[in-house]
N, CA, C and O atoms as CSV, one atom per row, in Angstrom:
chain,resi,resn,atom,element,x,y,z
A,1,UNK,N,N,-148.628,76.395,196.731
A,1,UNK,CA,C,-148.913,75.836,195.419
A,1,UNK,C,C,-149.668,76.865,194.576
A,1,UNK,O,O,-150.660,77.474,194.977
A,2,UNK,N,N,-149.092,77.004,193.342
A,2,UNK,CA,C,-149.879,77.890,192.935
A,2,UNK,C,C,-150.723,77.438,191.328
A,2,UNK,O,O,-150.331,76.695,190.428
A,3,UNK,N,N,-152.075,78.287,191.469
A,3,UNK,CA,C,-153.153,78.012,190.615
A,3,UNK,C,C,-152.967,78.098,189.342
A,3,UNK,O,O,-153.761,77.537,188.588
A,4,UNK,N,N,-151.550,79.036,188.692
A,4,UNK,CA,C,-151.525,79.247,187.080
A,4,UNK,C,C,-151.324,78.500,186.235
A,4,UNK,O,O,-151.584,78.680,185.046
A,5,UNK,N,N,-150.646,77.193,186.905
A,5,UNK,CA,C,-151.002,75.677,185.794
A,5,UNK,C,C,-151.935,75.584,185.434
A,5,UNK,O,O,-152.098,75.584,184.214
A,6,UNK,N,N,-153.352,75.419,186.577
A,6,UNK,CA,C,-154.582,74.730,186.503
A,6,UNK,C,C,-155.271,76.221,185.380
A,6,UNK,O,O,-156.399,76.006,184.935
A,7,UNK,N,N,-154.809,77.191,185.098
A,7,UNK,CA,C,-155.220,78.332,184.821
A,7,UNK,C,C,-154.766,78.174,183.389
A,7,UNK,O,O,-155.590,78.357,182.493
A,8,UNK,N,N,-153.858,77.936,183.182
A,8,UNK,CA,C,-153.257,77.944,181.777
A,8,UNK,C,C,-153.977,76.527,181.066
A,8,UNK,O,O,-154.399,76.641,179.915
A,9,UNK,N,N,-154.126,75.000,181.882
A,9,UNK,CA,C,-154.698,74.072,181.089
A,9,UNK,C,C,-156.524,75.029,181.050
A,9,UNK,O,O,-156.995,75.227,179.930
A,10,UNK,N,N,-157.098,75.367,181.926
A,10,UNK,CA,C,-158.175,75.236,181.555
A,10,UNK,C,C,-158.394,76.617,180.175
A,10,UNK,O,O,-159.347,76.641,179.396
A,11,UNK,N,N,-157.187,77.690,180.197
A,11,UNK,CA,C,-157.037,78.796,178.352
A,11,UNK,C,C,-157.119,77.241,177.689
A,11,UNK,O,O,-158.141,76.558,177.622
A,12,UNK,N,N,-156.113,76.960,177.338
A,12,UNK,CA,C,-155.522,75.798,176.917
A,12,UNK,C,C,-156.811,75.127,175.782
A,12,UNK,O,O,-157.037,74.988,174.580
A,13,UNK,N,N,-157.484,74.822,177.295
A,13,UNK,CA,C,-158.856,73.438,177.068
A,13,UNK,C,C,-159.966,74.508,176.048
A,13,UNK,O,O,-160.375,74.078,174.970
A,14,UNK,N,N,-160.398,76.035,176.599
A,14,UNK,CA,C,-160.937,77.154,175.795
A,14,UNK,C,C,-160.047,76.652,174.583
A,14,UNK,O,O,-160.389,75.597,174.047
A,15,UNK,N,N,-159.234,77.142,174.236
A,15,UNK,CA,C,-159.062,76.845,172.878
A,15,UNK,C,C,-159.187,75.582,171.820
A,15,UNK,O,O,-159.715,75.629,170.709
A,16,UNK,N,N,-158.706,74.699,172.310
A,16,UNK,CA,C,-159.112,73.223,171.949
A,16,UNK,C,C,-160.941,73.440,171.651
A,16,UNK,O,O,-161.371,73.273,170.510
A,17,UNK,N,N,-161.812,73.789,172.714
A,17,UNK,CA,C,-162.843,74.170,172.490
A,17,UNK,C,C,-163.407,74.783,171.391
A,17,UNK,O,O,-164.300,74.219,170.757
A,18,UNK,N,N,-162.968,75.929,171.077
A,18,UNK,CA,C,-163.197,77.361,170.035
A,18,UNK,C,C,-162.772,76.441,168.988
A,18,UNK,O,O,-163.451,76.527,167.965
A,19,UNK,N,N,-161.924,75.668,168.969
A,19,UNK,CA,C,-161.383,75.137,167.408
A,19,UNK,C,C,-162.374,74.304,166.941
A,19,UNK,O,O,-162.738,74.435,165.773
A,20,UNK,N,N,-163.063,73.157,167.913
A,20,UNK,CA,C,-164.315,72.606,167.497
A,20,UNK,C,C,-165.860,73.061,167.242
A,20,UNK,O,O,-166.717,72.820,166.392
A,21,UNK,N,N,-165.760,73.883,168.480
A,21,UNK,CA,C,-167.218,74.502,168.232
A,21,UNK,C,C,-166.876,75.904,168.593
A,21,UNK,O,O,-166.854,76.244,169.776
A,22,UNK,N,N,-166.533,76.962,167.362
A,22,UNK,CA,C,-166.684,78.184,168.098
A,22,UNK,C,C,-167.905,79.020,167.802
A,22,UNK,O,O,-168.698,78.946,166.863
A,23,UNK,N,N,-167.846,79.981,169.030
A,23,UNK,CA,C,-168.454,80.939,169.295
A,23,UNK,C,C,-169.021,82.003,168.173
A,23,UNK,O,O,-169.669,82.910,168.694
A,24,UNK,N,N,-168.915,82.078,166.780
A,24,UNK,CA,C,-168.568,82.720,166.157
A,24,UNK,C,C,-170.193,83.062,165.769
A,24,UNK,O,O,-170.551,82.024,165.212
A,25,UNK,N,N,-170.987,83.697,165.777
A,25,UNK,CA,C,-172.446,84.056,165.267
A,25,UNK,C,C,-173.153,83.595,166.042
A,25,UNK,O,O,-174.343,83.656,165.732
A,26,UNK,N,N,-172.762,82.817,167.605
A,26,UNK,CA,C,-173.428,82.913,168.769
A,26,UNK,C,C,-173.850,84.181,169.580
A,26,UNK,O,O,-173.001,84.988,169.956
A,27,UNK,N,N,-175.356,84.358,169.875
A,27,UNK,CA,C,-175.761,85.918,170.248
A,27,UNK,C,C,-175.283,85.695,171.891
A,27,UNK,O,O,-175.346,84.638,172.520
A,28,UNK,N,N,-174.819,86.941,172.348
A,28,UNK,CA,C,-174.417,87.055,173.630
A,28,UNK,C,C,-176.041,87.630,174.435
A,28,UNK,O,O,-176.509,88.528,173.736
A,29,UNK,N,N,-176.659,87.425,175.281
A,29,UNK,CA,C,-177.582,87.505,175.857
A,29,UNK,C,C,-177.569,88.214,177.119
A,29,UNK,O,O,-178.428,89.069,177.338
A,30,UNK,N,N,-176.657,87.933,177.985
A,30,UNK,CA,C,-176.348,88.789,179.191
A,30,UNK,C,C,-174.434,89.291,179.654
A,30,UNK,O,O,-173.299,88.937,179.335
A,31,UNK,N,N,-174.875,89.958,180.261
A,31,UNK,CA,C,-173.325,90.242,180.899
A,31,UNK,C,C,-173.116,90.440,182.353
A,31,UNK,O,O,-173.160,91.606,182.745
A,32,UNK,N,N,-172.884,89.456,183.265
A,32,UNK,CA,C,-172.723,90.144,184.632
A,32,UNK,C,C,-171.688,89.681,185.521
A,32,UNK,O,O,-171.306,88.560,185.857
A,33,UNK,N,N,-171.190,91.375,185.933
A,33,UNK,CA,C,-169.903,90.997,186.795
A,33,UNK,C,C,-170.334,91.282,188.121
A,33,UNK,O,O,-171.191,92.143,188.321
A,34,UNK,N,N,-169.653,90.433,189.325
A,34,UNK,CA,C,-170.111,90.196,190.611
A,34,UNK,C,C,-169.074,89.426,191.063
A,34,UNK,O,O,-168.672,88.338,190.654
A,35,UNK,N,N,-168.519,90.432,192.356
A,35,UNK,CA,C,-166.988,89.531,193.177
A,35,UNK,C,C,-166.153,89.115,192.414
A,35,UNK,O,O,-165.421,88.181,192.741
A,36,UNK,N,N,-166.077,89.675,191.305
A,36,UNK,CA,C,-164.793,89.553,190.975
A,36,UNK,C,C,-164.810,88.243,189.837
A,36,UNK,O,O,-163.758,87.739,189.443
A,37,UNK,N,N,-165.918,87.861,189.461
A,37,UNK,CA,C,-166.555,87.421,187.925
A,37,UNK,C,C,-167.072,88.136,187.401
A,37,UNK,O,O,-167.699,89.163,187.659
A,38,UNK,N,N,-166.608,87.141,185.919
A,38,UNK,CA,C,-167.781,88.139,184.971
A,38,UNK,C,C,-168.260,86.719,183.904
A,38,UNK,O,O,-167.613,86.007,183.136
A,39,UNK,N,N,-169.674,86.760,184.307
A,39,UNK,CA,C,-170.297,85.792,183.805
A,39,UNK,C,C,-171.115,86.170,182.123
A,39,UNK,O,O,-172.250,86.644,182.078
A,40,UNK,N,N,-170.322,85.865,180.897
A,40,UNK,CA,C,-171.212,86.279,179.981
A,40,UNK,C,C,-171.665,84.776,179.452
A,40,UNK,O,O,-171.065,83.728,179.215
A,41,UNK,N,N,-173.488,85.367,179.376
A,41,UNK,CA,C,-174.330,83.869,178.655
A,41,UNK,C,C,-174.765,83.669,177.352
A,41,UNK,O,O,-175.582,84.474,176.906
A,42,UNK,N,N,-174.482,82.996,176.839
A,42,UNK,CA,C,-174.263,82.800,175.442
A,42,UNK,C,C,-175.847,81.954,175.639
A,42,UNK,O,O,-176.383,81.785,176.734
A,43,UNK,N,N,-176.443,81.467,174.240
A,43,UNK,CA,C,-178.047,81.036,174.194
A,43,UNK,C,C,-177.346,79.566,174.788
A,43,UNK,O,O,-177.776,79.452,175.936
A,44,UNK,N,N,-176.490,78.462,174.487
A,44,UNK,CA,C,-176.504,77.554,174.917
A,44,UNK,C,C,-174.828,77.172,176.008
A,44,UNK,O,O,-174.499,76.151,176.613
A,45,UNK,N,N,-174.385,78.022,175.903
A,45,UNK,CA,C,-173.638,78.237,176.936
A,45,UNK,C,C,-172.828,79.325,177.736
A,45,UNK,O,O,-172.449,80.268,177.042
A,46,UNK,N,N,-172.472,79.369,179.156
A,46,UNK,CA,C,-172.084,80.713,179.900
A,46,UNK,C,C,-170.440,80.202,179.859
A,46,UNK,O,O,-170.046,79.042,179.739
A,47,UNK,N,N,-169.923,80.981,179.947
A,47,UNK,CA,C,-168.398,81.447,179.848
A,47,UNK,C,C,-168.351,82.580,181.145
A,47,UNK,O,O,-169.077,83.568,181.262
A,48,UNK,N,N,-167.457,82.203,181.917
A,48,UNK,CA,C,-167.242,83.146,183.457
A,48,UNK,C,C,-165.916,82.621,183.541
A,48,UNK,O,O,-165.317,81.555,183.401
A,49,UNK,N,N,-165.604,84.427,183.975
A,49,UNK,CA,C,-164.131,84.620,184.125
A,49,UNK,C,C,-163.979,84.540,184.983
A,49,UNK,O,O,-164.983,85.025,185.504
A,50,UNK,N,N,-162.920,84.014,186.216
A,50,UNK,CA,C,-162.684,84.523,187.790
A,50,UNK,C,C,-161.795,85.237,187.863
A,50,UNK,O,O,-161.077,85.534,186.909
A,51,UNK,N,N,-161.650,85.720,189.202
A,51,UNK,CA,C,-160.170,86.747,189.634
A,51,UNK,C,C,-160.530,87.716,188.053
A,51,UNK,O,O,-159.700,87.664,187.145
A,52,UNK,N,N,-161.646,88.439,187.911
A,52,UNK,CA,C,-161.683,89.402,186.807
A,52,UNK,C,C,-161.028,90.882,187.251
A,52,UNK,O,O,-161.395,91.355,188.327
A,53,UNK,N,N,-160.317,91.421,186.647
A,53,UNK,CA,C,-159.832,92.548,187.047
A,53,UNK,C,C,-160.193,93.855,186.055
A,53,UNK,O,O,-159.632,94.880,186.443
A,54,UNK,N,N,-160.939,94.010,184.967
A,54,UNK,CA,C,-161.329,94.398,183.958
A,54,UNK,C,C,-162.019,93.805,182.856
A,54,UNK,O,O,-161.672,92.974,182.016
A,55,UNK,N,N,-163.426,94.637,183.128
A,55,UNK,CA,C,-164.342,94.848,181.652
A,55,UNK,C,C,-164.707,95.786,181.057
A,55,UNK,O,O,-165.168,96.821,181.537
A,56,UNK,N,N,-164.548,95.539,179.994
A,56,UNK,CA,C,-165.684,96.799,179.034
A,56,UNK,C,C,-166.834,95.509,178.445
A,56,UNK,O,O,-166.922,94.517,177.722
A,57,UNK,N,N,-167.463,96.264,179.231
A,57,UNK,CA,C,-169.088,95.456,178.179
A,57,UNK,C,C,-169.295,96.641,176.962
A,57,UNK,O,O,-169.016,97.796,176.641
A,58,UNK,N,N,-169.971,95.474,176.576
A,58,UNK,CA,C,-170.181,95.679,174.656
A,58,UNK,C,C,-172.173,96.118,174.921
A,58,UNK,O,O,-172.563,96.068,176.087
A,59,UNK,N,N,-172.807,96.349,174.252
A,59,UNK,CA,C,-174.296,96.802,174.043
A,59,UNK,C,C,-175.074,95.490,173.441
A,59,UNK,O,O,-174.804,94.771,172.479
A,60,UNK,N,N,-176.067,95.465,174.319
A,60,UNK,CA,C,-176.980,93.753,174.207
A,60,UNK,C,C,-177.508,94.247,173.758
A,60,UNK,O,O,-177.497,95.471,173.623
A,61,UNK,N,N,-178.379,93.268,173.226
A,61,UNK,CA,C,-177.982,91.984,172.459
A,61,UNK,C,C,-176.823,92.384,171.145
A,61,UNK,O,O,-176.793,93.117,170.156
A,62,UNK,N,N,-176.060,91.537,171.744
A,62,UNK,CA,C,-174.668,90.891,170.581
A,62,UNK,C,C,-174.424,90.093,170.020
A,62,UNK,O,O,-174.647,89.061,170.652
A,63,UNK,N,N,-173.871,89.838,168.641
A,63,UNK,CA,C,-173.550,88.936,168.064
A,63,UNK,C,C,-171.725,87.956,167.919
A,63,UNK,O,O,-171.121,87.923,166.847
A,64,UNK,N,N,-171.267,87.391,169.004
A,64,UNK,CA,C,-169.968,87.118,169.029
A,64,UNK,C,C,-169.599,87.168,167.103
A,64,UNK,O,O,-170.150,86.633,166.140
A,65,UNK,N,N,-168.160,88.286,167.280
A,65,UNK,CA,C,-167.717,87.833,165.590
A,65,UNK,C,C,-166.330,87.213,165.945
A,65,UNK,O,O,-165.846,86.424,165.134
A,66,UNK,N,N,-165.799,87.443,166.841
A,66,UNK,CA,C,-164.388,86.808,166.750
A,66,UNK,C,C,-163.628,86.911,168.073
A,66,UNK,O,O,-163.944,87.701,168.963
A,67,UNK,N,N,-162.780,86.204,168.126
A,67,UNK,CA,C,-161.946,86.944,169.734
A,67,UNK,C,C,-160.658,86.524,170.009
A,67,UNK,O,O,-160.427,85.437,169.481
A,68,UNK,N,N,-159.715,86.988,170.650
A,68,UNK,CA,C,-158.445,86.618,170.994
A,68,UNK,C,C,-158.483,86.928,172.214
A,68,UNK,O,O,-159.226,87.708,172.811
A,69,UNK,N,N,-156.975,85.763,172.851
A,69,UNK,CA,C,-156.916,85.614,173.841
A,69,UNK,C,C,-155.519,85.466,174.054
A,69,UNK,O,O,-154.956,84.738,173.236
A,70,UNK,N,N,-154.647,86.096,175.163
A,70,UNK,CA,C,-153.689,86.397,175.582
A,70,UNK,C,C,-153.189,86.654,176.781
A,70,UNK,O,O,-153.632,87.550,177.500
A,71,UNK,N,N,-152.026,85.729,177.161
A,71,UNK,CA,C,-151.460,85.757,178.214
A,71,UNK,C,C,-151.181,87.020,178.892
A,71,UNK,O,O,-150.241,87.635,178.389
A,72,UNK,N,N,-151.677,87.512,179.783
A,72,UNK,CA,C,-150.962,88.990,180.561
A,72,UNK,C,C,-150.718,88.744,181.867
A,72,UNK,O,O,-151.595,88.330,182.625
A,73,UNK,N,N,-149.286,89.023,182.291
A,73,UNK,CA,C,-149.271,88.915,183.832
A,73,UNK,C,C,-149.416,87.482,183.981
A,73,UNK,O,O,-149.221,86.434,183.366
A,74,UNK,N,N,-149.900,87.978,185.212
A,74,UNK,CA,C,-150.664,86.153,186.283
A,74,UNK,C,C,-152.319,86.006,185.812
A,74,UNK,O,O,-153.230,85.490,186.459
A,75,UNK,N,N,-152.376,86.696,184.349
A,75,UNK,CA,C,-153.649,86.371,184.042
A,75,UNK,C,C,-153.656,85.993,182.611
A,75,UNK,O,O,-152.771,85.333,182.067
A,76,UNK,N,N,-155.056,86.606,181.864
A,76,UNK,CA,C,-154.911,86.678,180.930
A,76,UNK,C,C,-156.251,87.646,180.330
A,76,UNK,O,O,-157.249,87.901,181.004
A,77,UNK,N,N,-156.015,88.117,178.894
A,77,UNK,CA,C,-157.293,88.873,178.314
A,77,UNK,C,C,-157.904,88.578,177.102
A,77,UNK,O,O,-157.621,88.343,175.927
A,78,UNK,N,N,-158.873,88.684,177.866
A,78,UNK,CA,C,-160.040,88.438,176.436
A,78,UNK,C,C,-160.707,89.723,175.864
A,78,UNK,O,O,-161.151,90.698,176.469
A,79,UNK,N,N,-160.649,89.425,174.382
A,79,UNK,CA,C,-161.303,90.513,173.275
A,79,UNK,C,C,-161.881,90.016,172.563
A,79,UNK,O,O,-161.485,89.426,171.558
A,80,UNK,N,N,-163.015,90.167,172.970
A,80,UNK,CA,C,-164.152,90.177,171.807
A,80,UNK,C,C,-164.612,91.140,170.777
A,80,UNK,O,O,-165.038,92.240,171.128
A,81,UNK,N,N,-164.558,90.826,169.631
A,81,UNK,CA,C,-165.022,92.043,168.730
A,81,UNK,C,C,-166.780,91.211,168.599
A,81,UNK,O,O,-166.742,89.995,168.416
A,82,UNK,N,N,-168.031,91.790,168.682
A,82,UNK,CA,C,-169.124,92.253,168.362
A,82,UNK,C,C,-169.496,92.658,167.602
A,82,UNK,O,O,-168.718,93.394,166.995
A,83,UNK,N,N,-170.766,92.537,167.093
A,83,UNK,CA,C,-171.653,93.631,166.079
A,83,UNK,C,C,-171.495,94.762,166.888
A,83,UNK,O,O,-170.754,95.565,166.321
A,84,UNK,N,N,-171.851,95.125,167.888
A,84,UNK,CA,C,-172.155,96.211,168.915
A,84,UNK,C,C,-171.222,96.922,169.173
A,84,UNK,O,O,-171.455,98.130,169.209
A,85,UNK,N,N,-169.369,96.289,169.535
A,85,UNK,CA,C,-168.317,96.596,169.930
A,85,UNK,C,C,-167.822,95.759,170.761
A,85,UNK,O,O,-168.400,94.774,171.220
A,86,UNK,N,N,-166.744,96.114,170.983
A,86,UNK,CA,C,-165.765,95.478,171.711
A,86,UNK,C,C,-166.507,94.810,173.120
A,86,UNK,O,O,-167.288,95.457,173.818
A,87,UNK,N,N,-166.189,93.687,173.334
A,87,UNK,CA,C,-166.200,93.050,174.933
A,87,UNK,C,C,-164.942,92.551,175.269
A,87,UNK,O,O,-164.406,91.629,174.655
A,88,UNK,N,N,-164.482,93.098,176.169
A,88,UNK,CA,C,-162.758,92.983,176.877
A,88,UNK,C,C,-162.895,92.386,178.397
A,88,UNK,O,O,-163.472,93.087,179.228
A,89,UNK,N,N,-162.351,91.048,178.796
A,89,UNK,CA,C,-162.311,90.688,180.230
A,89,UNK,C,C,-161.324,90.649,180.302
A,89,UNK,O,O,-160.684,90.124,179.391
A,90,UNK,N,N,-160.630,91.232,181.521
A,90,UNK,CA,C,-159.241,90.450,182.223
A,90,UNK,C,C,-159.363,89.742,183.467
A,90,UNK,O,O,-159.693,90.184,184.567
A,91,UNK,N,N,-158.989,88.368,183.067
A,91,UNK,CA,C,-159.141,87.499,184.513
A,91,UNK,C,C,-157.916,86.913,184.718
A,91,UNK,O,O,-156.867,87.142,184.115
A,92,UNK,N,N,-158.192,85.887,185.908
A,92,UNK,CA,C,-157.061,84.934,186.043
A,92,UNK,C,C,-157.452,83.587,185.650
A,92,UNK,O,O,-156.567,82.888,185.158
A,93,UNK,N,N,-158.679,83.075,185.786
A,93,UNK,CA,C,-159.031,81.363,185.460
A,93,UNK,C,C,-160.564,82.023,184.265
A,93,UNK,O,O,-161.139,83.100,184.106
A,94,UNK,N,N,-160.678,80.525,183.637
A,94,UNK,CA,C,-162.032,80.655,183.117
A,94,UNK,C,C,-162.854,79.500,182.960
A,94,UNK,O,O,-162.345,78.505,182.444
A,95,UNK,N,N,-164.135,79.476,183.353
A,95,UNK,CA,C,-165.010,78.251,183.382
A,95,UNK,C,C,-165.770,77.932,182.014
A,95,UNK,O,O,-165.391,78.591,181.046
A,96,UNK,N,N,-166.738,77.056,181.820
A,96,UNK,CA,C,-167.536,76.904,181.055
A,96,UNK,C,C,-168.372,76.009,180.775
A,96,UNK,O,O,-168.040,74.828,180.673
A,97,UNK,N,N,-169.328,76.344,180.643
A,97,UNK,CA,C,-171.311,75.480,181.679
A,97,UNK,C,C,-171.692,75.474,179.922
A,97,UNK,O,O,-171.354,76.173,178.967
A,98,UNK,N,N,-172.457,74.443,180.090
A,98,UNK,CA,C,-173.187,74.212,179.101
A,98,UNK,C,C,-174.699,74.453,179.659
A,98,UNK,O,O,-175.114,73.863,180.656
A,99,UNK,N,N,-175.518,75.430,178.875
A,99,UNK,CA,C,-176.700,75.839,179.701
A,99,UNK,C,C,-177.977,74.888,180.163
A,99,UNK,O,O,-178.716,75.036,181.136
A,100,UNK,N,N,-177.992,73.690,178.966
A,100,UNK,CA,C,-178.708,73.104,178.696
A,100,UNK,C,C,-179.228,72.148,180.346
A,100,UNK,O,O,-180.274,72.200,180.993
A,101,UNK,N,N,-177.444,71.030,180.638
A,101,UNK,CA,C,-177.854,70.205,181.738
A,101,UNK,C,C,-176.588,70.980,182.334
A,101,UNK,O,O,-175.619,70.242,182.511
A,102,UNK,N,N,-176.431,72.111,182.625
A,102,UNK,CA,C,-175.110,72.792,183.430
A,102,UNK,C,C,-173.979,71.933,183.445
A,102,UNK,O,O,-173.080,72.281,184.211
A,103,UNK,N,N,-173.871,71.295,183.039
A,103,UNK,CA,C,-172.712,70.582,183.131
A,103,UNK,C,C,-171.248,71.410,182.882
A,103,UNK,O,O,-171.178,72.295,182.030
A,104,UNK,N,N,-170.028,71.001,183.766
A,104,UNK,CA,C,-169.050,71.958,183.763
A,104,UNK,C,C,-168.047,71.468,182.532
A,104,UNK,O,O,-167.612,70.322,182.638
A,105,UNK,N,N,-167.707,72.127,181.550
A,105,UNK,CA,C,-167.380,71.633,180.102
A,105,UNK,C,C,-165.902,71.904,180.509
A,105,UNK,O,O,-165.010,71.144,180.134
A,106,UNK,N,N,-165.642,73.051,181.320
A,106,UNK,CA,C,-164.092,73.498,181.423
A,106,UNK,C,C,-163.983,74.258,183.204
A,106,UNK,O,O,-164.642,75.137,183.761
A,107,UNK,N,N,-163.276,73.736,183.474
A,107,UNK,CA,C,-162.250,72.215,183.597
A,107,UNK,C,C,-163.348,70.805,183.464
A,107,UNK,O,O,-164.514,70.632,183.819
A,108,UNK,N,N,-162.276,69.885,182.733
A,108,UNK,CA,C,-163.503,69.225,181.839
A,108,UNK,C,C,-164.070,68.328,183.692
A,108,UNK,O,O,-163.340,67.743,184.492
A,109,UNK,N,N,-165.107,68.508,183.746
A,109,UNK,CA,C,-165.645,67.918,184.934
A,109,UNK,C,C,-166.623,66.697,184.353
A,109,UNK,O,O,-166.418,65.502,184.566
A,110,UNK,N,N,-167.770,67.267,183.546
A,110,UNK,CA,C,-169.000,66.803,183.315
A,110,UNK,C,C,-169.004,66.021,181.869
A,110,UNK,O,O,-169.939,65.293,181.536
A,111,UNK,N,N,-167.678,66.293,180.932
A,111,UNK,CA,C,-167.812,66.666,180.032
A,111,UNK,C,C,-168.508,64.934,179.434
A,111,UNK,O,O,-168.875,64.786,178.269
């Protein structure tokens, strides 16, 4: 059985997301990749990529200005443009915690 359904609803659910509340003049605060995530924390919520196969981190503190997102492969990539520069992930799935009561926003668990 394979995971790129559950991978594509939870892009999917990110976007539905970004259309209501986006990211857009939210400061990026940290960046850290580990096993193959890459966890970036936004002031009231973290966004982590899994199965990451490529980053370029951007220079903290940042100001998210915009970003696209695109199917590649059995994954997909994210571009962030910054005050600072570019932030680029390539993963295969992506999560998303609300910092406040962690609750898991995507895949909607907690929501």
């Amino acid at each position: 059985m394979s995971q790129r359904p559950r991978a594509d609803a939870n892009l999917e659910a990110l976007g539905r997301f970004w259309r209501r509340s986006p990211f857009h003049d939210r400061s990026i605060e940290e960046i850290t990749a580990l096993n193959r995530r890459v966890v970036i924390r936004l002031a009231d919520l973290t966004l982590i990529v899994t199965g990451a196969t490529d980053l370029e981190r951007c220079e903290l503190p940042a100001v998210w200005l915009r970003e696209s997102l695109m199917l590649a492969g059995e994954g997909f990539k994210l571009d962030v443009e910054t005050e600072t520069g570019p932030l680029r992930v390539a993963g295969s799935d992506i999560r998303l915690i609300r910092n406040s009561d962690l609750a898991m926003l995507i895949p909607p668990i907690d929501a």
